[in-house]
C-alpha angles and dihedrals in degrees: 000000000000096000088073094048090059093039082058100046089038091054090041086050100049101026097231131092116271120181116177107245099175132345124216119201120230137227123231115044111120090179099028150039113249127193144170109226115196125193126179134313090022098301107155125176125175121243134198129170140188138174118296092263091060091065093108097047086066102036082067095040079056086051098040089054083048089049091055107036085060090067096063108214113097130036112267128190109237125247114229118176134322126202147148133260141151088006091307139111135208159186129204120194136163119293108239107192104229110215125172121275129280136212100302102003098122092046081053100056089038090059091043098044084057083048086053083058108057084065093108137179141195093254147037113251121020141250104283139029125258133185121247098213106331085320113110114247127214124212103171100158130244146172096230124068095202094054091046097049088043100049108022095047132012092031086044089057096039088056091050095045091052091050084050089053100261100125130120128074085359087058092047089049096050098049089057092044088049091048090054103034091113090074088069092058104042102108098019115078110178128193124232100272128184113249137175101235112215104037108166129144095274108061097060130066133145136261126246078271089054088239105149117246125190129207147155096060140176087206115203138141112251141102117345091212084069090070097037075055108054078043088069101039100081105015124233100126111093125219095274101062088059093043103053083040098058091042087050087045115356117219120247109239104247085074082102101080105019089060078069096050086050105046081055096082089052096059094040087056093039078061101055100048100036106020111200118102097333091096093051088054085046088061099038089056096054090048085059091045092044080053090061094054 
């Protein structure tokens, strides 16, 4: 059974016995199967699991919590083992009881997610690929922002989304936006920051201290705007958090529109893996970026 496969990596991992007393499913995965397995005298780990094939989308979520929990700013869950068994594969990380904020908790998280931040590299992308969602994400690095976000990731989506039958206008759109995405750039120069990837609202919450805690990333170094941007997709971050971010690291203005530009790569991936409206707010939202050129 494959429960005894993960009580054995789990007891090889940690070098303690671990044997699964009771499991607990989870709310919230829209890709995978997530659990909380207890043993005994309290010991809880988290659990997801996917298809075998989806062994390597978890092996680089495993590396991208690692990524981030290097940085030592905000709480990370940590990753214990991953392996495959009975045509499944999972991940086992620490359990992190989520409990509800606390007085300052989201200007917390606000002043360590710009912390995060200041975790720079040489380069723009990082040293694996991940996945954003089930899509596969590339991080091939370069020295050059524009080129990355050009090519790794909104040309990467429109090709997918015309082999998925969105083409048309949305495909005329995005080759002139494309073709003019360097004027959003010509007086804002970003670093290569850390950044969590996929940082919707979802995918934070906040310990039985109310200290925040992230999870579930698409880990990469770009713009730090990117992530401020998915924050804001979907809601779920109060006043405070950007708040306390901007007065941690204030945001240069031009944030207005390019939040746009970056939330773009979101719906057209939100397209390619659900369908429904998502394509015509793709396109709406290149018709509002081609009207600040």
């Amino acid at each position: 059974m494959i429960r005894q496969v993960i009580e054995q990596a789990v007891s090889e991992a940690t070098g303690l016995p671990f044997l699964v007393k009771h499991q607990f499913s989870l709310a919230g995965g829209s890709i995978n199967a997530a659990f909380r397995i207890a043993g005994e005298h309290g010991c809880n780990y988290f659990l997801k699991l996917s298809d075998e094939q989806g062994l390597a989308m978890l092996e680089a979520e495993a590396d991208g919590l690692r990524e981030l929990s290097a940085a030592g700013t905000i709480r990370i869950p940590e990753p214990v083992c991953t392996g495959t068994a009975y045509a499944r594969a999972f991940l086992v990380t620490e359990y992190i009881n989520m409990a509800g904020e606390k007085a300052g908790s989201s200007r917390l998280l606000g002043e360590q997610l710009a912390g995060l931040h200041r975790t720079t590299a040489f380069r723009f992308g990082w040293w694996r690929d991940n996945t954003i969602g089930s899509t596969p994400q590339c991080n091939s690095q370069s020295d050059d922002w524009v080129d990355f976000y050009r090519s790794r990731r909104l040309q990467f989506q429109m090709d997918l989304a015309c082999r998925n039958g969105f083409s048309g206008s949305l495909q005329s759109k995005g080759e002139r936006l494309l073709a003019d995405l360097d004027q959003f750039f010509d007086s804002y120069k970003p670093e290569p920051s850390l950044l969590h990837g996929d940082l919707w609202g979802g995918n934070h919450g906040f310990d039985e201290h109310g200290k925040p805690v992230i999870f579930d990333p698409a880990v990469y170094f770009g713009d730090r705007e990117a992530d401020l941007a998915m924050s804001e997709l979907f809601g779920g971050f109060s006043s405070d958090f950007y708040a306390a971010y901007n007065e941690a690291w204030p945001l240069d203005s031009g944030y207005r529109v390019r939040k746009t530009l970056y939330n773009l790569y979101h719906i057209l991936n939100h397209a390619n893996l659900f369908g429904g409206g998502y394509a015509a707010q793709a396109e709406s939202m290149i018709d509002r970026l081609l009207a600040e050129v």
